[in-house]
C-alpha positions in Angstrom: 115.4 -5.2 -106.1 118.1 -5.2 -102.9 116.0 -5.0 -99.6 117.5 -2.6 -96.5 115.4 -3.0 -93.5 115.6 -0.3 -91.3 114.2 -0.3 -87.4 113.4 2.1 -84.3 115.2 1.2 -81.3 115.6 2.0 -77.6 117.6 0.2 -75.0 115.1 -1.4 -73.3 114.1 -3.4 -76.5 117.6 -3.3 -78.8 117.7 -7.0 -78.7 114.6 -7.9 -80.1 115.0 -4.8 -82.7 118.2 -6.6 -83.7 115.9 -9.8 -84.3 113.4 -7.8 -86.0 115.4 -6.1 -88.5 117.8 -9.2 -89.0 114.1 -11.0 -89.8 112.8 -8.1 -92.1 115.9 -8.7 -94.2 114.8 -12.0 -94.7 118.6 -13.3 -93.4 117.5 -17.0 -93.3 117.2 -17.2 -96.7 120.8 -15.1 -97.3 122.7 -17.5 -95.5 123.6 -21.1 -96.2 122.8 -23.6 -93.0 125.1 -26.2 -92.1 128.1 -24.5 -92.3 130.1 -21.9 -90.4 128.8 -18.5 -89.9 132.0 -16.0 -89.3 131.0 -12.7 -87.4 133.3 -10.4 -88.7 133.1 -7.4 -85.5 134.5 -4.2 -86.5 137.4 -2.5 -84.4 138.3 0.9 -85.8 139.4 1.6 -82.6 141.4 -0.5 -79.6 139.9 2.4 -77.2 135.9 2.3 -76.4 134.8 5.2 -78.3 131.0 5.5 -79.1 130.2 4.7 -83.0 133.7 3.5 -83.8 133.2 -0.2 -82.7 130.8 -2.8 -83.1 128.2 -2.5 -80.0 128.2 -5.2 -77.6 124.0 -5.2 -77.9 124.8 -5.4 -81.8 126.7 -8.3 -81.3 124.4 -10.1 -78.7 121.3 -9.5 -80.6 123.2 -11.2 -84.2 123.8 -14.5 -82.1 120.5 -14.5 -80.6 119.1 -13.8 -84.0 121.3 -16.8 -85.5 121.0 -19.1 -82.6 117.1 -18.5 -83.1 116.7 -19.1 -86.7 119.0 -22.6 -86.3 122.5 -21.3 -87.5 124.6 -23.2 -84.2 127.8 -23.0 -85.3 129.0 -19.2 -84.9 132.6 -17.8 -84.7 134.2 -14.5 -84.2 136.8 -13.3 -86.5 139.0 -10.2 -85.2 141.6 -8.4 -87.2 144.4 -6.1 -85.7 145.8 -3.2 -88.1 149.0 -1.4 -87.4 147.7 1.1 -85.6 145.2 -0.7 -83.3 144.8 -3.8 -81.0 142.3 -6.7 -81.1 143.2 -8.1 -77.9 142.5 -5.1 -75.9 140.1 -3.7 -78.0 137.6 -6.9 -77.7 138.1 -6.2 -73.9 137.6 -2.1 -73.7 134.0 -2.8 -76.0 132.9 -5.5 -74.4 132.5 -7.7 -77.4 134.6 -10.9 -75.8 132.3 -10.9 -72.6 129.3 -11.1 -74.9 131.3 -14.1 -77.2 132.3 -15.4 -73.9 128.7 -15.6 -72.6 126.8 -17.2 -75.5 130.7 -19.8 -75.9 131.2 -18.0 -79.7 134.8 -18.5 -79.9 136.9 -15.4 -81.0 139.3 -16.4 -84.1 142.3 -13.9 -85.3 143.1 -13.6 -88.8 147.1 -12.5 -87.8 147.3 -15.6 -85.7 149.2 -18.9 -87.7 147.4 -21.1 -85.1 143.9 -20.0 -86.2 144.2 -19.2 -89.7 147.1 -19.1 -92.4 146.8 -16.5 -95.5 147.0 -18.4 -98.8 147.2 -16.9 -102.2 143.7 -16.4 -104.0 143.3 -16.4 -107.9 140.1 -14.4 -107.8 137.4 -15.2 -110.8 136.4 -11.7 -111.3 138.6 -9.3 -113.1 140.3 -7.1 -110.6 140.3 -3.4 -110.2 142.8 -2.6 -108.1 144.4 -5.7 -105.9 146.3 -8.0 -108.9 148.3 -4.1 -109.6 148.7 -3.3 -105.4 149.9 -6.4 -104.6 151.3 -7.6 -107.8 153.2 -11.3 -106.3 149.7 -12.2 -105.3 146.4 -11.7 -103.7 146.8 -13.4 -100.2 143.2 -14.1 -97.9 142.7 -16.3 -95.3 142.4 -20.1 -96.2 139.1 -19.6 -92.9 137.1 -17.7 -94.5 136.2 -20.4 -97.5 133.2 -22.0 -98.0 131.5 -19.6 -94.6 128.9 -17.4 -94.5 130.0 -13.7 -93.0 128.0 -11.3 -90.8 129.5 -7.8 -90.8 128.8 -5.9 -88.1 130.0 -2.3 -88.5 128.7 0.9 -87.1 127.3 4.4 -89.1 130.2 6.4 -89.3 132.3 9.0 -91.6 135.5 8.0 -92.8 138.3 10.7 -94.0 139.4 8.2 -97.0 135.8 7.1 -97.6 133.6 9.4 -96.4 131.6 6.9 -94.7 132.5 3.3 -93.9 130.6 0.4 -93.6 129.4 -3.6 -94.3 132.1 -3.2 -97.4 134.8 -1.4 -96.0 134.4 -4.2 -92.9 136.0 -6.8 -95.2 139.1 -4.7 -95.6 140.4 -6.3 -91.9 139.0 -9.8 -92.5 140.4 -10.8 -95.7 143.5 -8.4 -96.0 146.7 -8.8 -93.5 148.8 -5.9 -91.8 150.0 -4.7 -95.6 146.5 -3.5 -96.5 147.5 0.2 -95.7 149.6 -0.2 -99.4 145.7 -0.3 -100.5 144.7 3.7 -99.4 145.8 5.1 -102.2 143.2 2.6 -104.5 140.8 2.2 -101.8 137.4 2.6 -103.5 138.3 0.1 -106.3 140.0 -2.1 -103.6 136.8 -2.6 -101.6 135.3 -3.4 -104.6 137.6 -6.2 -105.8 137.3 -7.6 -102.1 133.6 -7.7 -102.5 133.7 -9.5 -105.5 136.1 -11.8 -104.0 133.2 -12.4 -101.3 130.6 -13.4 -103.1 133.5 -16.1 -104.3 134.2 -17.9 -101.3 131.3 -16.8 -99.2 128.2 -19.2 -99.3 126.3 -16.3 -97.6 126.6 -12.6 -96.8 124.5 -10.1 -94.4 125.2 -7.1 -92.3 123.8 -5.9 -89.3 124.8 -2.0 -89.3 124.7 0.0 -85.8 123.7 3.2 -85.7 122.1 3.4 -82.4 125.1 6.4 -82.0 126.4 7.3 -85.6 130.0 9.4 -85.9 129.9 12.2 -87.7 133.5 14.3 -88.5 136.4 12.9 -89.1 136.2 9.0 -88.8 136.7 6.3 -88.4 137.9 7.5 -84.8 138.0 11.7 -84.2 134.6 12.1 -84.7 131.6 13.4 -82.5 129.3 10.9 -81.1 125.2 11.7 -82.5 122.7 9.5 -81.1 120.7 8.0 -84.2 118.3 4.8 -82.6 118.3 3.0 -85.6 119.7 -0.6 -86.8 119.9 -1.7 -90.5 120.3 -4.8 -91.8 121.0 -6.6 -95.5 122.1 -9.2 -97.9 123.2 -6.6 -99.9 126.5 -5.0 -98.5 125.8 -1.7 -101.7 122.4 -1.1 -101.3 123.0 -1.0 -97.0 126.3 1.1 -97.4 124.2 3.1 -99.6 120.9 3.7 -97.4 124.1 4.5 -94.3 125.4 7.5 -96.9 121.8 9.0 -97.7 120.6 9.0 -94.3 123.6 10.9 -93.2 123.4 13.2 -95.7 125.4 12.2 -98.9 124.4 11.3 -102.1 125.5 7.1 -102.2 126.3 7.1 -105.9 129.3 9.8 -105.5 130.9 7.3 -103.1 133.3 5.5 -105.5 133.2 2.4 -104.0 129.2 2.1 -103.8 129.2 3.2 -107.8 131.7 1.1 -109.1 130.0 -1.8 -107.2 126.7 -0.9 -108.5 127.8 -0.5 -112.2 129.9 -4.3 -111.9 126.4 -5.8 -110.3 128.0 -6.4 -107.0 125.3 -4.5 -105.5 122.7 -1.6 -105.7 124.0 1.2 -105.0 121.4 3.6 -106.3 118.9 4.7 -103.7 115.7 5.0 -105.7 116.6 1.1 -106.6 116.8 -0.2 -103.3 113.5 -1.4 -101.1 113.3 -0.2 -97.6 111.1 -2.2 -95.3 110.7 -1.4 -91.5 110.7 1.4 -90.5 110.2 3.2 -93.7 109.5 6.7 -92.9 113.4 6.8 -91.5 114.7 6.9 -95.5 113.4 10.5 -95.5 115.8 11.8 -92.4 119.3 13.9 -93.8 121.4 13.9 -91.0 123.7 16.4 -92.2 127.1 14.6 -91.7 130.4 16.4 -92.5 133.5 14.0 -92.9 136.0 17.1 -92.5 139.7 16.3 -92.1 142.0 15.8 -89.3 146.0 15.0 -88.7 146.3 12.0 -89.9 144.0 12.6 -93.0 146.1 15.6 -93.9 149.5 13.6 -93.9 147.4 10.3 -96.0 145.9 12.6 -98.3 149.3 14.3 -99.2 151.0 10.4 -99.6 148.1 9.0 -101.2 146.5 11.4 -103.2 147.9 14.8 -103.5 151.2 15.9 -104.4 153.5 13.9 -103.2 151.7 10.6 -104.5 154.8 9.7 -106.2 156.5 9.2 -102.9 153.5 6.7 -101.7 155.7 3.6 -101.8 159.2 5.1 -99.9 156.3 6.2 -97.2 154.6 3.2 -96.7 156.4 0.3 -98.2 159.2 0.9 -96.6 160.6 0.8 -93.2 159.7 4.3 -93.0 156.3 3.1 -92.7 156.7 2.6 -88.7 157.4 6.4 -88.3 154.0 7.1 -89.3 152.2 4.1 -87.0 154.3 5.2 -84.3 152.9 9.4 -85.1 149.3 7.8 -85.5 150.0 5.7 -82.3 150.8 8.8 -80.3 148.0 11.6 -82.3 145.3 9.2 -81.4 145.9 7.3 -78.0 148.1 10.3 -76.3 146.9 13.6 -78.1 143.9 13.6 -79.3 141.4 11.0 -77.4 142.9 12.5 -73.9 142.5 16.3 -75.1 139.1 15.6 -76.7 138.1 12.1 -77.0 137.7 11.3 -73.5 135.4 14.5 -72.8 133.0 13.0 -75.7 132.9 9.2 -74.2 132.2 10.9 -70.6 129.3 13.0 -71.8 128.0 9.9 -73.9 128.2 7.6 -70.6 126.7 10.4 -68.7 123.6 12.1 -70.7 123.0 9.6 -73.6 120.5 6.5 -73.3 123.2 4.3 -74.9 126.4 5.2 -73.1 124.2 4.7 -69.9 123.3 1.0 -71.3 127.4 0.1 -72.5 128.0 1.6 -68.9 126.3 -1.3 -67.1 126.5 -3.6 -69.7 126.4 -7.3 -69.0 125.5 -10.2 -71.2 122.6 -12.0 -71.3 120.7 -9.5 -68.8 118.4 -7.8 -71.5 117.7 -11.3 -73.1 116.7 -12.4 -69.3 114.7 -9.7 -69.2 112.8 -10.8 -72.4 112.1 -13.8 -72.1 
């Protein structure tokens, strides 16, 4: 039976309820020593936006966690997409002072110093990916042989409906082309998971929902304080707790079923042990994924209508129109008319913008020890 553990926190003790929960899903015996551990942050935005990004404290508390239990040899992996920016977005969320602090290097899979993308033949039988990309299935030569750490956030998603430890693979192991993927996206994830467990030794996730988004994701969403971390070796069963605590039902998630039926995962809640905190498996957030601009035009592309015209939209050169129209909707429209009103009341009245406000690393650990 997959394990989720789930944990309380505050921020006054979110580091060592990131050790606790990291412990309670046993990730010492889910990763292999001696070799490589990639974190792979999540950046669903460049802009700091609360629940869109992968915490600093979630970050800190994984290294700690790792450092702790003997795995020395740590790296960060960031991924841009067309629409967003490592570089700043590492900055704005604080994540490179916390790599900066404990000397975790920061690796980019779209940089040919760091990493080159070689063509995979995966073992599994493929969903999706072989018929998407039909001259080849191209990952990162890195990623081989080293264990993985997601580190995503609790938050809706308008192609998903929520998003998570296996929609965080979708930027590590795919390169800017990935968008051709939307219109197969459930089966995708699941081919990239099985690709995983291929080349991965180990796999865990650390999932932050210490502030959870809930509308429109993975960035026009409202900000909903939450207090809870999850972690797992099993990237289904923790996706699947994430849905049911926010108020779905996991096993109508594509993505979480067809992994569950392929053994990928468990996916079915009543199949999946929660340890912790366990009287947190009976909250139902209420969550409402909803739709906004750019869902409207993807939806029509990718899975209405006009699906036939999918590949003159976006495998074509026409495909910068709509980066450029996503570029300006959610940097110049809607985060200044909306978005920025939601990160000043979070700074302002919430425990956890108050903590990111001040943030500096290595001043809770101090504080612990």
């Amino acid at each position: 039976m997959s394990k989720v553990a789930i944990v309380k926190t505050t921020p006054q003790t979110v580091l060592q309820d990131v050790e606790r929960v990291m412990q309670l899903a046993e990730v010492t015996d889910s990763l292999e020593t001696g070799v490589t551990t990639i974190l792979k942050n999540n950046l669903s935005w460049h802009l700091m936006y609360p629940s869109a990004n992968t915490t600093p404290w979630q970050l800190e508390g994984t290294i700690l966690c790792l450092r702790k239990a003997g795995f020395e040899d740590l790296v960060c992996v960031e991924n841009e997409t067309v629409v967003t920016s490592a570089k700043v977005g590492e900055i704005l969320n604080k994540q490179r002072p916390v790599c900066e602090h404990y000397s975790v290097p920061i690796k980019y899979n779209f940089k040919q110093t760091d990493m080159k993308w070689q063509r995979y033949e995966p073992k599994a039988q493929m969903i999706a990916l072989d018929k998407v990309f039909a001259k080849g299935i191209f990952i990162p030569d890195y990623f081989h042989g080293k264990n993985v750490v997601h580190l995503p956030t609790m938050k809706c998603h308008i192609y998903t409906n929520i998003t998570g430890a296996m929609k965080n693979a979708l930027g590590g192991l795919l390169d800017n082309k990935r968008h051709y993927c939307h219109s197969r996206i459930n089966e995708a994830l699941v081919d990239l998971l099985a690709i995983q467990k291929e080349i991965h030794p180990g796999i865990f996730t650390v999932t932050d929902g210490t502030t959870a988004g809930n509308g429109a994701g993975p960035r026009t969403m409202e900000p909903v304080t939450k207090n809870i971390l999850l972690a797992s070796d099993d990237c289904v069963a923790i996706d699947a707790v994430c849905a049911k605590l926010m108020g779905f039902e996991p096993m109508e998630h594509d993505f979480i079923r067809l992994a569950h039926e392929r053994g990928l995962g468990t996916g079915r809640f009543s199949e999946i042990e929660i340890v912790g905190d366990v009287d947190v498996k009976d909250q139902n957030w209420g969550f409402a994924t909803g739709d906004n601009a750019a869902s409207y035009v993807g939806k029509l592309f990718w899975f209405g209508p006009a699906r036939w015209l999918e590949k003159l939209m976006f495998h074509t050169p026409l495909v910068y129109f709509f980066i450029f129209a996503s570029a300006i909707y959610h940097d110049k429209i809607w985060y200044p008319s909306h978005g920025r009103k939601a990160v000043n009341k979070w700074l302002a009245n919430s425990p956890w913008g108050k903590l990111f406000a001040d943030y500096q690393p290595g001043e809770l650990a101090d504080r612990d020890s």
